[in-house]
Each structure stands twice: as C-alpha cells, then as structure tokens.
C-alpha positions as CSV (number, residue, x, y, z in Angstrom):
1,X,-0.8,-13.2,62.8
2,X,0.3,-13.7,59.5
3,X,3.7,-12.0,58.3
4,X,4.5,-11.0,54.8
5,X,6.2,-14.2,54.1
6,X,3.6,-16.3,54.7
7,X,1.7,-14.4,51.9
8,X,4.8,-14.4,49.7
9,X,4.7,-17.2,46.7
10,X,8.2,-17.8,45.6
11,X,9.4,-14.7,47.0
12,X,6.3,-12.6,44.9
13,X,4.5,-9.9,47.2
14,X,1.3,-8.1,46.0
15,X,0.7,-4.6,47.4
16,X,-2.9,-3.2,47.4
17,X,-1.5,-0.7,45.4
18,X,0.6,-3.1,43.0
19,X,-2.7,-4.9,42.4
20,X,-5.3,-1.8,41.7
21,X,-2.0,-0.4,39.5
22,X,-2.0,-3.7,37.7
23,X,-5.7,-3.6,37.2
24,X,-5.8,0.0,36.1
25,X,-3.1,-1.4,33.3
26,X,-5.3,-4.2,32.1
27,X,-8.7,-2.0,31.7
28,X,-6.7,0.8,29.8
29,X,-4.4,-1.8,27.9
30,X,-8.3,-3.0,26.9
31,X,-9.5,0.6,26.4
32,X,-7.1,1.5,23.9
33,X,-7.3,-2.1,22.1
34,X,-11.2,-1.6,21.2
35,X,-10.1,1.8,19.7
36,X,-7.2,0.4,17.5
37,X,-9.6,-0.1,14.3
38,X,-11.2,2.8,14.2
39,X,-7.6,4.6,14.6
40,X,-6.2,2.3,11.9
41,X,-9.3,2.9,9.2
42,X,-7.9,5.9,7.2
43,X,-10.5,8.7,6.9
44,X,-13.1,9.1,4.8
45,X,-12.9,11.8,2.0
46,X,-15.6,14.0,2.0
47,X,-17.6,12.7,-0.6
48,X,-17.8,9.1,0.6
49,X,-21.5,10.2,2.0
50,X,-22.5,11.4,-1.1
51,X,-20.9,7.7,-3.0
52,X,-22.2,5.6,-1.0
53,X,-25.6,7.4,-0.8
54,X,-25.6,7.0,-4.6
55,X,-24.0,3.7,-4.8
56,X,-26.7,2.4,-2.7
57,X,-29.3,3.9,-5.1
58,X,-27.2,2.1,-8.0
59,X,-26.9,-1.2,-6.1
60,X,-29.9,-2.6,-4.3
61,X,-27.9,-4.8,-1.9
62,X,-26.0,-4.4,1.7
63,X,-22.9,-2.8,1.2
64,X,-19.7,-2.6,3.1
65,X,-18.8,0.7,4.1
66,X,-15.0,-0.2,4.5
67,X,-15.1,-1.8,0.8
68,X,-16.9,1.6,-0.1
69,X,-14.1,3.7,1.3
70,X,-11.7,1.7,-1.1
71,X,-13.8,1.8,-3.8
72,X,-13.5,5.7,-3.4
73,X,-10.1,6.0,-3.2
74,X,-9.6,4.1,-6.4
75,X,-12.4,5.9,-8.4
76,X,-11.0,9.4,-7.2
77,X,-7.9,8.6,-8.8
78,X,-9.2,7.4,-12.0
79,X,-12.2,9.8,-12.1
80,X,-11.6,13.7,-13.0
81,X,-14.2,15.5,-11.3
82,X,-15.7,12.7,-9.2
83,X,-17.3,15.0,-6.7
84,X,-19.4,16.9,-9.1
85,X,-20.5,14.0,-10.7
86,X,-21.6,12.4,-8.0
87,X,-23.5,15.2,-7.0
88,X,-25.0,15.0,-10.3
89,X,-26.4,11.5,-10.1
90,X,-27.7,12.4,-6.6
91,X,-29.6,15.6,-8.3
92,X,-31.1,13.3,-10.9
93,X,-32.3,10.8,-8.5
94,X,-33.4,13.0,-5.5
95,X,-35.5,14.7,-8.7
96,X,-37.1,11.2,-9.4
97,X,-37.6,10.7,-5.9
98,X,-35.6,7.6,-6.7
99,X,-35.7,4.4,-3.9
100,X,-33.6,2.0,-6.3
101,X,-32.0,2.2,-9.7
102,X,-35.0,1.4,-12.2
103,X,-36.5,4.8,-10.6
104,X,-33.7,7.4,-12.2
105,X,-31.6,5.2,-14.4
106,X,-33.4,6.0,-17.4
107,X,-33.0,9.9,-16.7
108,X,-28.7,9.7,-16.7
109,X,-27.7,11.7,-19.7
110,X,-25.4,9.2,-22.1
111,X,-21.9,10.8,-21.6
112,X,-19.5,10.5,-18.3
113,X,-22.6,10.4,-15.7
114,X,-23.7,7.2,-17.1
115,X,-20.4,6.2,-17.2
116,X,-19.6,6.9,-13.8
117,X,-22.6,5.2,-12.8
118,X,-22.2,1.7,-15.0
119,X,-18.6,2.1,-13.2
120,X,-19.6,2.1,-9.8
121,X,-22.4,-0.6,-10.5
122,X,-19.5,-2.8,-12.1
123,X,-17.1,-2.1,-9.1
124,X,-19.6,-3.4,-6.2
125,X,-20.2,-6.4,-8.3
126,X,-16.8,-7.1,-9.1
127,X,-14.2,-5.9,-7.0
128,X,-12.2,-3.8,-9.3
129,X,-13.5,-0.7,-12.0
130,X,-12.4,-2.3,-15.2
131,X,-12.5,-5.9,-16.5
132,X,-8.5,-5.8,-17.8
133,X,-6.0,-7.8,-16.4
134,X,-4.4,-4.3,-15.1
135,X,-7.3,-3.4,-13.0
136,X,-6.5,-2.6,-9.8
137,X,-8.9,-5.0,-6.9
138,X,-10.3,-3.4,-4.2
139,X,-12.7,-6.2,-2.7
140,X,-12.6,-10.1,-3.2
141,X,-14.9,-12.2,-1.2
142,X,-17.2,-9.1,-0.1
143,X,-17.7,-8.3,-4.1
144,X,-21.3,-8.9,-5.0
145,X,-20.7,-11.6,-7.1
146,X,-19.7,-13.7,-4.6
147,X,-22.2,-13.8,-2.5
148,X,-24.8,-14.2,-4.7
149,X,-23.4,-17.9,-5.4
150,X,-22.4,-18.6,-2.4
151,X,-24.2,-21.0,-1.1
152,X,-25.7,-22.6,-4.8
153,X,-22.8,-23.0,-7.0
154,X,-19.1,-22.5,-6.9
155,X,-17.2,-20.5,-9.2
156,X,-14.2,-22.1,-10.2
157,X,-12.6,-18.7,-9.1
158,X,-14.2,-18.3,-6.2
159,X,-13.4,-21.5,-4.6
160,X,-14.9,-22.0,-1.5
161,X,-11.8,-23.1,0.2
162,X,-9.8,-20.0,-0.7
163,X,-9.3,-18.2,-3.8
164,X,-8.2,-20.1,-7.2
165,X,-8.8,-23.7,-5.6
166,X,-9.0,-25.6,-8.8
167,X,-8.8,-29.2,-7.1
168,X,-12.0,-29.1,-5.3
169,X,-15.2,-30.5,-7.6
170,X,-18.1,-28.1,-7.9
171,X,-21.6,-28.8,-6.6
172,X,-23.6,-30.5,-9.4
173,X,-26.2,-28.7,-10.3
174,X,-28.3,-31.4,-11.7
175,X,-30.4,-33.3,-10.9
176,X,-32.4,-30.9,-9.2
177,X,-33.7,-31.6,-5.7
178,X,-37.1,-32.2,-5.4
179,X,-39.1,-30.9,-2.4
C-alpha cells in the first residue's frame, strides 16, 4: 500500500478536493477573462444604431463598430442636436429607399444635414472630423484611407512599419508589372 508520502513531491500533497478546487479556479479565472472586453467597452449611447445605420449608407465599406462608438462620442460633442439630425438623414434615405449614398445624397437639403453628413463621410475616411492640426483622432490604421493603399503604395504617413516611418523607401510604382 502506498502511504501519503510516497505520493508527496517535495513535501506537496494534492487532495481530490484541492485539485477539483483548483480546477474550478482555473475555468472561472477563464470565465471572467473572456468577459473583460465587453466589460471594458464603454456603452453605447443610444443613437449609435441610428449612426452607424446612416454611416453605413454614407460609406459603402466595412466598418468598425468600436471606431464607430468613438466617432460618436466625438461628433456628439461637437454636434448640437446630433440625434435629430441623424434621424433626419435616416428619414431622407429610408424615403429614397436608399442601399448606398448615390441613392439619397442628392436629396440632403444644403444646410447642417449635409454638413453632418460630409462630416461623418470625412471622419470614417480620415480618422478625425476636421482637417486642422487641432482635430481630435479617433482612428488611425482602421481609417479608410489606410486601407485602401495598403497593399499598393505607402503613404509616407502611413508607413507600413509604424506610423511616421520616414526612413523606409516607398514601393515604386513604375514600371508597371506586366501580366
């Protein structure tokens, strides 16, 4: 028969109960990890359905949800009356039974609704509302214009080694590869 210190590894026991304790730690230290994110995101306002039902009206491209919620936050401080006019975009294009921008554009009355919406068009592309040096950023590498170069040309910006990399040379874009 084995005794308990012949089970014993430098003087360490393991009970049943120690072990289904220590496992019962593990799967809810794991539990609780997976939720950290969604715990950490701050909640949405109300009207981020309505923006980024209307943003992706404006902007015919995949858009992040989390860049969205920043976006939001930005515009409702800058923007009086943001709700309302977003509700009024979303009125105008539900009324041109509108699948991308070319379908209701032309219908925005000149004023702060077109405004709004050359705002948010601007922001997804760029990253920030305004093109001043004071603009606030919300986005960097998941603003439109980066990806659309990408993979063809750097920006001497948007270095593809990290931002503002200066010393690395840009892909030539001629000649031209034949195919």
């Amino acid at each position: 028969m084995l005794q308990s210190d012949d089970l014993s590894v430098g003087k360490i026991q393991l009970s049943r109960r120690k072990v289904l304790l220590s496992g019962a730690v593990i799967i809810a230290g794991g539990l609780v990890t997976s939720a950290l994110p969604s715990f950490a995101m701050a909640q949405p306002s109300k009207s981020f359905v309505p923006f980024m039902q209307i943003s992706r009206l404006l902007v015919n491209h995949q858009l992040d949800d989390a860049v969205g919620q920043r976006m939001l936050a930005l515009l409702e401080s800058e923007e009086q009356g943001l709700p309302d006019n977003i509700k009024q975009l979303l009125t105008i294009a539900r009324a041109h039974n509108a699948f991308k921008v070319e379908d209701f554009f032309p219908a925005i009355p000149q004023g702060a609704l077109q405004d709004l919406a050359h705002k948010i068009i601007f922001g997804w592309y760029t990253g920030s509302l305004a093109p001043t040096r004071s603009a606030k950023t919300f986005a960097y590498e998941q603003a439109l214009t980066w990806h659309t170069t990408l993979d063809v040309i750097t920006i001497p910006s948007y270095g593809i080694s990290g931002p503002n990399n200066w010393q690395r040379a840009n892909t030539p874009v001629l000649p031209v590869p034949q195919f």
